[in-house]
N, C-alpha and C positions, 0 to 999 in steps of 0.2 A: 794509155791514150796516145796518138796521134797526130800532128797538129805541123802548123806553117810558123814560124817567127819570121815577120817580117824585121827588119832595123834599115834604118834611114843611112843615105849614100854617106849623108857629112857627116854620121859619127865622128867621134874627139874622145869624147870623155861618156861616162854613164849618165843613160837619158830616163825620163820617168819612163814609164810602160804602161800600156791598157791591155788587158786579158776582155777578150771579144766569145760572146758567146751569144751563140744563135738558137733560134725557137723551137717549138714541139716536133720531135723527127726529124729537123733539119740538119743537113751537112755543110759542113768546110764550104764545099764550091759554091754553095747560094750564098755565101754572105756575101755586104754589099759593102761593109764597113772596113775591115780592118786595111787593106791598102792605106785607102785616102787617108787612115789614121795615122799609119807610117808615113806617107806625103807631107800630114803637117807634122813630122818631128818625132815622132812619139815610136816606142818600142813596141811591138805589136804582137801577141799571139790570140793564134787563132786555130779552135782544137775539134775533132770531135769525140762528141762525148762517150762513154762504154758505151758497147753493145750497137753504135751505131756509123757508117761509115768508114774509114781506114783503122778506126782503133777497134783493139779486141775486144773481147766480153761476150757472155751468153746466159740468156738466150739473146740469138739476133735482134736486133728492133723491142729490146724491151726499154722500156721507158721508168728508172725509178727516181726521183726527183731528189732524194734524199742521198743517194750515190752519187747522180750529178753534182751535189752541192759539196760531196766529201770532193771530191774531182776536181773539181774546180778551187778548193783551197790547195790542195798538191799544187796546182798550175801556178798557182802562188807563191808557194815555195820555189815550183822550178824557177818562176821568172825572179824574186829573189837571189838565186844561186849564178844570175848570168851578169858576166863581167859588163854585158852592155847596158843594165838596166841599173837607176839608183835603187833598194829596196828598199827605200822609203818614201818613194813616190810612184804607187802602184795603184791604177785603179780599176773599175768593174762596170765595162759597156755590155749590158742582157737586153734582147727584147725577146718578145710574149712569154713564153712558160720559161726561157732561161732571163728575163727581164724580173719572175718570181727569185729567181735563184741568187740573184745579185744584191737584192734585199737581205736574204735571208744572209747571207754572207756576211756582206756588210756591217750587219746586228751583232756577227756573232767574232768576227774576226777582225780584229784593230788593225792589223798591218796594209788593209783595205784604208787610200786616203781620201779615195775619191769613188762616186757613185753616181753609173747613169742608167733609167732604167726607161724601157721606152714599150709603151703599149703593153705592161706587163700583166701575169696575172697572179692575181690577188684571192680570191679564192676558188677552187678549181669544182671542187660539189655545186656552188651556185651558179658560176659560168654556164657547164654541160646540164644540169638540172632546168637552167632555162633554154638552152639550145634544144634540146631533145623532148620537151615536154612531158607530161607525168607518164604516157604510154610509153614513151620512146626511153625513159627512165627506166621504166620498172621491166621494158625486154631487155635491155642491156644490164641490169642488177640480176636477173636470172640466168641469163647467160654468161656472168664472171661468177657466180657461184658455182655453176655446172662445172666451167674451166678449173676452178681449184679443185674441183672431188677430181676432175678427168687427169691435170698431173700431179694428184698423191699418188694417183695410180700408175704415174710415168708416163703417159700418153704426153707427146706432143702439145705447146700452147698455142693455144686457137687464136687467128691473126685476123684484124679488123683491119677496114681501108683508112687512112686520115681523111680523106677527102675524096668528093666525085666528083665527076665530067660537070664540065658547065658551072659551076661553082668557083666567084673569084679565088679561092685559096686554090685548087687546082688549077685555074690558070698559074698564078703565082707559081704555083710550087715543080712546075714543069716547064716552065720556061728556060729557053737556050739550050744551051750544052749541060751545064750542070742539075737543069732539071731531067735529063736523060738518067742520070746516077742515083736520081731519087726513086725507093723502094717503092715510096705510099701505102706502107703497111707499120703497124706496130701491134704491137701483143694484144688480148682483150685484157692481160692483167695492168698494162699500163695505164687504161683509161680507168680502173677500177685504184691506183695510186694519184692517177690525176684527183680524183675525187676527195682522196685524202690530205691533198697538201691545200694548204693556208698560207702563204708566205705572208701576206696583208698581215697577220697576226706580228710578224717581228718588226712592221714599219716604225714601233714608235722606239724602239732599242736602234737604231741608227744614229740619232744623233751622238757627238758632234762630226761625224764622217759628212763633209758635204754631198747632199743628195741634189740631180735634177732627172723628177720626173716627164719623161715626154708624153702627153696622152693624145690619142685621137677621140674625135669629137663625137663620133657617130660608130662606137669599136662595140660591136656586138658579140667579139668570138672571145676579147676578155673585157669584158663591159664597164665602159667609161664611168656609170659612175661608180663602182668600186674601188676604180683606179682615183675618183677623185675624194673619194671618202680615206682611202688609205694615205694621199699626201695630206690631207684636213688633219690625219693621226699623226705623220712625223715628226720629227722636231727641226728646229733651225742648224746649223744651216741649210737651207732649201730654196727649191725654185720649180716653176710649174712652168711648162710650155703647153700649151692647149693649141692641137692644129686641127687648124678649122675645114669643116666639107670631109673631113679624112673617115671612112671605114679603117678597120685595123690593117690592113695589106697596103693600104696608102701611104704609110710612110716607107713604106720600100721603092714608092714608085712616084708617083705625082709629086710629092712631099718629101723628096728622099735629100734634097739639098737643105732643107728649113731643119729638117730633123737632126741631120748631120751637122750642119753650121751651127747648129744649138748643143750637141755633145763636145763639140770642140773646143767652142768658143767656156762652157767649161771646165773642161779638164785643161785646158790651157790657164783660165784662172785659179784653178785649185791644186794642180799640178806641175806646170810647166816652170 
């Protein structure tokens, strides 16, 4: 893997750290967060994940969630291993499908003190089963069967688009400079693993790892209320931010200081 560590100008002594990860097919340069995180204080990385952006792996743009998750406990160890960070005050900012991943972590790995997860998702079959409805279902269940007989056979895997023209997450995800860098493609096997992961299943193994969920109010691409049935499952300690009027791309944009000022303020409480 590949990635930026930010560290703050006043270093002295070792500072907590937040490991930042960002959403479905996204890159390093859309994130929005890890700077301002190293601004208030905090050790910062910030990575991309295999197979996608400056780090290696193949196939290109493939998506497996369960690799990312192994990935992202290494990134834990790295930042562990660095003279600027305390290792024991390490925490885990994810939002949408790596906001799944932070959960999952969290549940499974102690050295995890702190957890933030924002707009995440929670189960990835019911998400895309209600976006795509039962036709749009059952062609793309046919066409990731076709793909796995096509590479036993060694054939090349067939690349679907994430997103189209005219569609907020396309706006989103092409904006500026570093929406130039974005592919807008990943594997058809990735969205056939999207399907498979549950991270909602390991919400209630968190506790006592302080958890703040950030959810948007109106999030259709990983939908609100499983996001608010998954914190109903957590345990204490916990904290719910509901931001209001927000589609899920909202907190990157309209909402992006409420969302921020609410991760900070605590991993500042739980970490700093």
């Amino acid at each position: 893997m590949r990635g930026w560590l930010f560290v703050p100008d006043d270093l002295k002594e070792p500072r907590a750290a937040i490991i930042v990860s960002h959403g479905f097919s996204a890159i390093k340069e859309q994130d929005l967060h890890a700077k301002p995180f190293a601004d208030a204080g905090f050790v910062v990385l910030l990575y991309d994940h295999r197979n996608l952006g400056s780090s290696d792996g193949e196939p290109r743009q493939e998506i497996d969630p369960w690799r990312q998750i192994l990935d992202m406990r290494h990134a834990i160890s790295f930042m562990r291993s660095r003279k600027e960070v305390d290792p024991e005050k390490i925490g885990l900012w994810g939002t949408s499908y790596s906001g799944g991943h932070v959960l999952v972590v969290a549940a499974m790995d102690r050295r995890v003190k702190c957890v933030v997860a924002q707009a995440f998702t929670v189960d990835g079959y019911v998400a895309l089963r209600r976006r795509l409805g039962d036709e749009g279902y059952a062609e793309m269940r046919r066409k990731i069967d076709a793909d796995y007989e096509a590479r036993f056979r060694g054939e090349p895997p067939q690349y679907v688009a994430v997103t189209e023209p005219g569609t907020v997450s396309y706006e989103h995800l092409h904006q500026g400079d570093a929406g130039k860098l974005y592919p807008n493609k990943v594997t058809l096997r990735s969205r056939d693993l999207h399907m498979g992961y549950v991270p909602g299943a390991f919400v209630s193994r968190i506790a006592p790892t302080p958890l703040l969920m950030i959810v948007p109010d109106n999030d259709t691409t990983t939908p609100t209320d499983l996001q608010l049935k998954a914190f109903a499952e957590a345990g204490e300690p916990k904290k719910l931010v509901v931001i209001k009027n927000s589609e899920h791309y909202g907190v990157y944009r309209e909402h992006f200081e409420q969302t921020y000022r609410a991760a900070v303020d605590w991993f500042n409480q739980h970490l700093a």
